[in-house]
C-alpha positions, -999 to +999 in steps of 0.1 A: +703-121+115+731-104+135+767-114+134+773-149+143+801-158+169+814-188+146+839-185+126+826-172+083+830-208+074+859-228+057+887-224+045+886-234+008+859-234-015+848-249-051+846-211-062+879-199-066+878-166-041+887-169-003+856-174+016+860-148+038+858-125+010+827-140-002+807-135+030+821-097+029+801-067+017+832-057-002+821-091-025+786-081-026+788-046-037+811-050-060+809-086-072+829-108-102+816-144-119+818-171-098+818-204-112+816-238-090+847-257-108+846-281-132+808-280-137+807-267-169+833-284-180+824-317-174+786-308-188+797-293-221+768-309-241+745-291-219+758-261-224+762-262-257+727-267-261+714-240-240+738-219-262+714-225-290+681-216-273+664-185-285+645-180-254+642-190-216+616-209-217+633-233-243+664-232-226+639-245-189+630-271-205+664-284-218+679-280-181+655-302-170+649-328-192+693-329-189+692-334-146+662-358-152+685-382-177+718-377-163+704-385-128+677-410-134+651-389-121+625-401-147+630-436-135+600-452-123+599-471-088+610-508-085+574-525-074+568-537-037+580-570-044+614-563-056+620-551-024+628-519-004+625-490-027+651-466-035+640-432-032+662-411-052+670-373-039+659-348-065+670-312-063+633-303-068+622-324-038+642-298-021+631-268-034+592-284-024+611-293+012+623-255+012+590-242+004+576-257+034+599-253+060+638-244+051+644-260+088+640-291+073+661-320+063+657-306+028+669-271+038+697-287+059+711-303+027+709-269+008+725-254+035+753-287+034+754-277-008+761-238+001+786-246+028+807-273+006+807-254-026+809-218-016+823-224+024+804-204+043+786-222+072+746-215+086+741-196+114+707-208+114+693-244+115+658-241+134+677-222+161+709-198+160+741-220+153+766-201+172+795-226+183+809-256+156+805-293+175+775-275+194+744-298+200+729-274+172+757-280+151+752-318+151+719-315+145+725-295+116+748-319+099+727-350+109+702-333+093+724-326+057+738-361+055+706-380+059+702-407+036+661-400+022+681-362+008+714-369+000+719-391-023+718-397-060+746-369-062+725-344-049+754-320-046+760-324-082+724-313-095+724-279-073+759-274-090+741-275-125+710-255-109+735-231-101+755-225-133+725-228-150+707-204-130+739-180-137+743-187-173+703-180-175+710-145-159+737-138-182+718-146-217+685-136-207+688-106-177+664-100-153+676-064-149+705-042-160+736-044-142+752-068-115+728-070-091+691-069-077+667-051-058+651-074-035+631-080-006+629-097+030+602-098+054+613-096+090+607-085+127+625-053+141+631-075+174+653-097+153+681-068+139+711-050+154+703-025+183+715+000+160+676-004+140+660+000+175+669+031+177+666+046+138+646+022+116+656+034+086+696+036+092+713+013+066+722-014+085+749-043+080+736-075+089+748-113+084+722-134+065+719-175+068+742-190+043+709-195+022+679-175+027+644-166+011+641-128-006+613-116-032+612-093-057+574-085-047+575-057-019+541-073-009+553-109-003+579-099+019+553-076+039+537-107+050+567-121+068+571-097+099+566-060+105+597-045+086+614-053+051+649-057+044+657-042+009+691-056-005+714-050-032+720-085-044+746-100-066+736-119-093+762-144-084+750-153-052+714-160-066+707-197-066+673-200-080+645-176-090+610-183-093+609-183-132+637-200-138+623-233-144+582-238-153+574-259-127+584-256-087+571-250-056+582-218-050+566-197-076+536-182-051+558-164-035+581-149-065+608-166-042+650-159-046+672-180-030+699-160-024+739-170-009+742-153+021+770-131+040+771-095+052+747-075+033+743-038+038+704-032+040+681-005+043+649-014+069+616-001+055+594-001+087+554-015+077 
């Protein structure tokens, strides 16, 4: 949760700002549109569509039935005796992976899609990633590249989760404004000395380069013995639990939010 020793993350981006301003809090309280490039451009049919939808739900059902065509999601197995099957990687077999356990494979390939697209690397991969080429590094990108999650463009579907999830926040808002009110469970042990000493001091802390919020106070209470409350961008929200109709992660009225350095108020349970 703290600052991480490694460097923010790359140099260059698909989103058009330097990437040490993304991972800023100058970015997060005061952010502008990002767009991952060439996504809408090349998926102007799409877009158009949504463009004629008179409601979310509508508009759901057109995003999805668009990813399940363009990427052959609705394709049915070979049988046994073709041969070896191809399993093809579905950006909702991640969000089920994520929903599970984001130290997964799955939730090393959304990490991979964050770092690519927006540059900024984890600093967690089921244990602190503090130094690049570390054995917790390699893991990590073992983990993103492998073969049963990445492939069938994989990258390409979180890019057209993303713009849609961004043009659905734009048409149809959530709330007023650029930004969110929302919620992470945590433990006091985990945050800077500084919350040791005053729990309720704003604090400044680095989140993963993806992580988990609510925008249920009670879901977030069940995750350790102090919330996070954060002021979040829309733009750095990947997916919320009523985007799409059916997911794993509605239970828990799940965000997944971009990360970078957040200023946070602690609300001790």
């Amino acid at each position: 949760m703290t600052l991480s020793v490694m460097p923010v993350g790359h140099s260059t981006n698909m989103v058009g700002l330097p990437t040490a301003l993304l991972a800023s809090p100058t970015y997060n309280d005061s952010p502008v549109a990002l767009h991952i490039a060439g996504v809408r451009e090349t998926n102007r049919g799409l877009f158009s569509l949504l463009e004629a939808c008179e409601d979310a739900e509508s508009a759901a059902r057109i995003f999805q039935d668009y990813v399940e065509v363009a990427f052959g999601l609705h394709e049915t197995p070979l049988p046994p005796q073709a041969g070896r099957r191809r399993y093809r990687a579905s950006y909702l077999r991640l969000l089920r992976g994520w929903a599970f356990d984001c130290s997964t494979a799955a939730g090393a390939v959304l990490k991979g899609w964050v770092e690519s697209r927006f540059g900024l690397f984890p600093t967690w991969h089921r244990e602190p990633l503090r130094r690049l080429l570390s054995p917790a590094w390699m893991h990590y990108v073992e983990e993103k590249m492998t073969p049963r999650f990445h492939n069938n463009a994989i990258y390409s579907q979180l890019d057209l989760l993303y713009e849609f999830c961004q043009w659905r926040l734009q048409r149809f808002p959530l709330a007023s404004g650029r930004h969110l009110m929302l919620y992470r469970g945590v433990y006091r042990h985990d945050l800077p000395s500084a919350a040791q000493t005053d729990p309720r001091a704003p604090l400044l802390v680095h989140l993963n380069n993806l992580s988990s919020f609510s925008n249920d106070r009670r879901v977030g209470e069940a995750f350790g013995d102090c919330l996070l409350l954060a002021r979040v961008p829309l733009t750095k929200i990947l997916f919320f639990n009523a985007l799409l109709p059916h997911h794993m992660l509605k239970g828990e009225s799940e965000f997944l939010v971009i990360g970078g350095a957040y200023r946070v108020r602690p609300i001790p349970l």
